[in-house]
C-alpha positions as CSV (number, residue, x, y, z in Angstrom):
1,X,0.0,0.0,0.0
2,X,1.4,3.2,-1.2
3,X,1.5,6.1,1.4
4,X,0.8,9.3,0.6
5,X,3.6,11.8,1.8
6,X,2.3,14.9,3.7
7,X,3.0,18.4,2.7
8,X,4.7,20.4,5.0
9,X,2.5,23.2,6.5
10,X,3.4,26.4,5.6
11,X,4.7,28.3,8.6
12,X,1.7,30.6,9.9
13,X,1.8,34.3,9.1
14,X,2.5,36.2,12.5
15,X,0.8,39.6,12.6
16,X,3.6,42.2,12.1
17,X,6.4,39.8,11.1
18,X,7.2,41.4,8.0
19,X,7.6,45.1,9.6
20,X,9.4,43.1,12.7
21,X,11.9,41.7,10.1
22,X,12.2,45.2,8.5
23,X,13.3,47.0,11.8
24,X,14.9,44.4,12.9
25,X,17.3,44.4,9.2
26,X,17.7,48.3,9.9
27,X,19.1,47.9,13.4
28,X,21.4,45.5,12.8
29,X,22.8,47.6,9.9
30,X,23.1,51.0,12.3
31,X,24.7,48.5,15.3
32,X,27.2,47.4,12.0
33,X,27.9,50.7,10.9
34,X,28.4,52.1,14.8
35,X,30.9,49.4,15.2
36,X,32.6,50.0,12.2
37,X,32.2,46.2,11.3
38,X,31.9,45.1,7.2
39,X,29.2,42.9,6.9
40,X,31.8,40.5,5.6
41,X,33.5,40.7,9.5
42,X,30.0,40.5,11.4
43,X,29.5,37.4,9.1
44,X,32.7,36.2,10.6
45,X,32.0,36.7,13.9
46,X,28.4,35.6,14.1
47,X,28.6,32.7,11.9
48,X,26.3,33.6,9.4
49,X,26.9,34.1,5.8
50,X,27.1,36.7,4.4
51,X,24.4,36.3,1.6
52,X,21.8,35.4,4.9
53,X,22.9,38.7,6.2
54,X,22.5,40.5,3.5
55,X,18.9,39.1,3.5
56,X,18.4,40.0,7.3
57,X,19.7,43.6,6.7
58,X,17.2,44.0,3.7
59,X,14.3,42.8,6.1
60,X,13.7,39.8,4.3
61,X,15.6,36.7,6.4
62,X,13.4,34.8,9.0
63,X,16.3,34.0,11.5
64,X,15.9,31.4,13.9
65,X,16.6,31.8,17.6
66,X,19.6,30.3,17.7
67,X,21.2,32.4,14.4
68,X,19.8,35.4,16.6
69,X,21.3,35.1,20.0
70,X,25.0,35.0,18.0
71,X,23.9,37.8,15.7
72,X,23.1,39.9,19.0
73,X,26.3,38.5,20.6
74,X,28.7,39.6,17.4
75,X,27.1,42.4,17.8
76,X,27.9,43.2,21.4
77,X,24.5,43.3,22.6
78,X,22.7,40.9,24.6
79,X,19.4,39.3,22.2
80,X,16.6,41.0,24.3
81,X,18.4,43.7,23.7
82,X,18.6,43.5,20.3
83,X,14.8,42.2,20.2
84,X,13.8,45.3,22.4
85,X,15.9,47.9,19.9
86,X,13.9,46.0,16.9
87,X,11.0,46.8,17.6
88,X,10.9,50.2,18.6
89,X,10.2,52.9,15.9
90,X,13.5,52.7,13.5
91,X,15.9,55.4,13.4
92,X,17.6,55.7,10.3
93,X,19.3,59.0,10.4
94,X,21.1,61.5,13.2
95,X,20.1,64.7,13.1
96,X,22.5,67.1,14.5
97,X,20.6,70.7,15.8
98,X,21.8,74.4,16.5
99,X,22.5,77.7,15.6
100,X,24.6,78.1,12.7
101,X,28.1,78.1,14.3
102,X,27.2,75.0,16.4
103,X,30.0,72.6,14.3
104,X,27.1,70.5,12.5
105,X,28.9,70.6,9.1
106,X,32.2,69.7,11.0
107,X,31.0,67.2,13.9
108,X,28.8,65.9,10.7
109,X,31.5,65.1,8.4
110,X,33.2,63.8,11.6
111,X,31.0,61.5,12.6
112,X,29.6,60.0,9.2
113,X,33.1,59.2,8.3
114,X,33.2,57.6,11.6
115,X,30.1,55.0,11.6
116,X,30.8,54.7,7.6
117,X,27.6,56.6,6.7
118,X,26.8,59.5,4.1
119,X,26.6,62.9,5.3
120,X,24.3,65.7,4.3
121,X,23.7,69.2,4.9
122,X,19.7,69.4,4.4
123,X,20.5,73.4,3.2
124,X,22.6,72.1,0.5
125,X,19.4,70.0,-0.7
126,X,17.2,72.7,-0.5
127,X,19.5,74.8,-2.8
128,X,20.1,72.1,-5.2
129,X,16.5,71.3,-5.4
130,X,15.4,75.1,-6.1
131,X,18.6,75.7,-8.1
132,X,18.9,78.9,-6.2
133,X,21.4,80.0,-3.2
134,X,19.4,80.5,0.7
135,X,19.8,84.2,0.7
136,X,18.0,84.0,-2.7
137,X,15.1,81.7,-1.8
138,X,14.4,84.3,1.4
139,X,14.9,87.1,-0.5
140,X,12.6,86.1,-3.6
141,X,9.6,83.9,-2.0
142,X,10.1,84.6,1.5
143,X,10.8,82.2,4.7
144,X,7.3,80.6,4.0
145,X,8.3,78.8,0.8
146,X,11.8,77.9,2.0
147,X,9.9,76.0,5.2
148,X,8.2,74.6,2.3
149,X,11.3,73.6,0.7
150,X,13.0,72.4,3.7
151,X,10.2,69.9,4.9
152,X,10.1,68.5,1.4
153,X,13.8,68.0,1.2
154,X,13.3,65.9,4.7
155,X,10.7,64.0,3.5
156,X,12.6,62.9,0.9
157,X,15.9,62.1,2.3
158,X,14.1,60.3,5.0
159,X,12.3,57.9,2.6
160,X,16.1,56.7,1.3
161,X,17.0,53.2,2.1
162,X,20.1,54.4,3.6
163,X,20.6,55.4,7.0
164,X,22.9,58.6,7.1
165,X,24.2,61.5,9.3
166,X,22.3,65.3,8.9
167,X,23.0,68.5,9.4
168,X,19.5,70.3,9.8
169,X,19.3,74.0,9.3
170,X,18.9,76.4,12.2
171,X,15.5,77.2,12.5
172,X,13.8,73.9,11.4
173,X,12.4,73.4,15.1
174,X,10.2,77.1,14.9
175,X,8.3,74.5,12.2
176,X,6.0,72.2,13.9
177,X,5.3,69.5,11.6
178,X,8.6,69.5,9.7
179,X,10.1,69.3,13.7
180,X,7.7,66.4,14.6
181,X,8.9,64.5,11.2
182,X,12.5,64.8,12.5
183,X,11.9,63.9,15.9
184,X,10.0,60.6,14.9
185,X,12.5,59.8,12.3
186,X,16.1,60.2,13.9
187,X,18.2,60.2,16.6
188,X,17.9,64.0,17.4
189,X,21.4,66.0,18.7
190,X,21.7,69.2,20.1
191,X,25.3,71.1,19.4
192,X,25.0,73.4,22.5
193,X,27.4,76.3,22.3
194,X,27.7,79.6,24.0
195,X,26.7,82.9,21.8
196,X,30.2,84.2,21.7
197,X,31.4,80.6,20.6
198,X,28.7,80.7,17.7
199,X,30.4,83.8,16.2
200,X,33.4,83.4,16.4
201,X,33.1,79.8,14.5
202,X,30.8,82.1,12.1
203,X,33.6,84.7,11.8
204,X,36.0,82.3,11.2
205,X,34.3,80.8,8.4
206,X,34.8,84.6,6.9
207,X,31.6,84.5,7.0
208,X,30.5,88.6,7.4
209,X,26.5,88.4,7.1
210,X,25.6,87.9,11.0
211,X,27.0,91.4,11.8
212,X,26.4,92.9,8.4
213,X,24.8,96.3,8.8
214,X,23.8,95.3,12.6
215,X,25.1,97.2,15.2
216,X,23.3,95.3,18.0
217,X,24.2,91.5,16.2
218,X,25.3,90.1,19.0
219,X,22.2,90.8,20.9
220,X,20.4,89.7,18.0
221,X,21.9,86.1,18.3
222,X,21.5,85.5,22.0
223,X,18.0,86.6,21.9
224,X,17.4,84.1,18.7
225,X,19.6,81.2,20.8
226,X,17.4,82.1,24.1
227,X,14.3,81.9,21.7
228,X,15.3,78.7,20.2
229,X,16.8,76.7,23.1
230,X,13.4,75.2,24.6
231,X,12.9,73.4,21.3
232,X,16.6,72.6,21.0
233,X,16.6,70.7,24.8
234,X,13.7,68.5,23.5
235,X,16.3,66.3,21.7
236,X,16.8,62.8,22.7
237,X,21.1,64.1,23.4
238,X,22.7,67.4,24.1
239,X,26.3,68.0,24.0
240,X,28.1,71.3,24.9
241,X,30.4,72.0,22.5
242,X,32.1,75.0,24.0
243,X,33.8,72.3,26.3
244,X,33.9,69.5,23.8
245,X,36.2,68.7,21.5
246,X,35.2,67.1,17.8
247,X,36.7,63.7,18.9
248,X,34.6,63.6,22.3
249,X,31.0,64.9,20.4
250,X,31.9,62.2,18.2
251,X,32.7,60.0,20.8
252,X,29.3,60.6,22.6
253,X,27.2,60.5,19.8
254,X,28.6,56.6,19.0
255,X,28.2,55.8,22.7
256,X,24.3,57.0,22.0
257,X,24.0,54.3,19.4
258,X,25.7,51.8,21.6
259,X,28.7,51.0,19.6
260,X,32.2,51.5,21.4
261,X,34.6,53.8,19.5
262,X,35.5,52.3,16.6
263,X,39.2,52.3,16.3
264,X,41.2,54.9,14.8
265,X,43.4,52.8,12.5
266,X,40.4,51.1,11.0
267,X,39.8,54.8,9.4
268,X,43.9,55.6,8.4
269,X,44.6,56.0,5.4
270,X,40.7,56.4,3.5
């Protein structure tokens, strides 16, 4: 008597898996890039291929339990850990805020080339999108339009695969929405400095408009920093950088994304 063979059962969809899978694939490429790790080294040191964790990273590789706990510990991070980070709302990109003069295009480029991510300046999108410099946009349509710009230049940078380093303009908290989108979306830094500090980095970028035909700029500014600071303290880290040097901000900002320093050597020479 012939026996039939049984089909396997396909495994049963679990509610959420597929947007579980997807964070899950984007932390474990930030926790990569914060340790400065290929993905041919984490495949080393987990044990996985590198083909399966390509698939994981993309959000498509159903990882067992087992492949998990030596993902998380290749990673340096316990698996509920790991689990926990996963399902929280994914952070693909880290903001840096402040007053121009706060060191976001230097502590940027710093850090970026640090965890191996792309940097971007969201005012150089806005001008290459309107094909027209800042002082041009406000002085032709106003501050209205460029807020227009500037949320539409986040929007899209936010919906690239890629997770990246940013250096938001200025006054992007005094907008609401555009604020909200940026707090939900990244890891949000605030480059505290002193008034004095933020012109003489200003100045020393030859930079002449912040006392151009202003008598009183310097009042100007420390009114607009006092102004701006209760919407600065609301991100998720603060660092002083009056008292910090571009090392330590980086430093901190890894230590945020729980990855230990990556080592300087790895970097020589690129």
């Amino acid at each position: 008597m012939k026996v039939k063979a049984r089909r396997a059962k396909p495994a049963p969809h679990v509610p959420g898996s597929s947007k579980l899978l997807g964070a899950l694939g984007c932390k474990v490429r930030a926790l990569r890039a914060a340790r400065g790790l290929t993905r041919r080294e984490l495949a080393a040191r987990s044990g996985l291929s590198e083909r399966f964790l390509a698939r994981i990273e993309s959000g498509s590789g159903n990882i067992s339990l087992l492949r998990f706990a030596a993902l998380a510990r290749a990673l340096d991070i316990s698996a509920s850990e790991l689990l926990h980070e996963a399902s929280r709302p994914a952070v693909s990109f880290i903001a840096l805020l402040g007053l121009r003069g706060a060191g976001k295009s230097t502590i940027g480029a710093a850090l970026a080339k640090r965890l191996r991510l792309p940097f971007f300046e969201l005012d150089s999108l806005i001008e290459e999108e309107a094909g027209l410099s800042l002082s041009q946009i406000f002085e032709m349509h106003g501050e209205r339009y460029y807020r227009r710009l500037e949320k539409e230049a986040l929007v899209r940078l936010l919906a690239s695969a890629e997770p990246g380093v940013l250096a938001a303009g200025g006054g992007i908290v005094t907008d609401p929405q555009t604020h909200e989108l940026l707090r939900r979306s990244c890891l949000t830094v605030w480059l505290r400095a002193r008034p004095e500090d933020h012109w003489s980095r200003v100045v020393a970028q030859r930079d002449r408009r912040p006392m151009a035909g202003k008598p009183n700029a310097m009042e100007e500014l420390r009114a607009l920093l006092s102004e701006r600071e209760p919407f600065y303290a609301g991100a998720e880290l603060t660092i002083d950088t009056s008292s910090t040097s571009i090392q330590e901000t980086v430093d901190r900002i890894q230590a945020a994304l729980k990855g230990p320093p990556a080592p300087a050597a790895r970097h020589s020479g690129r």
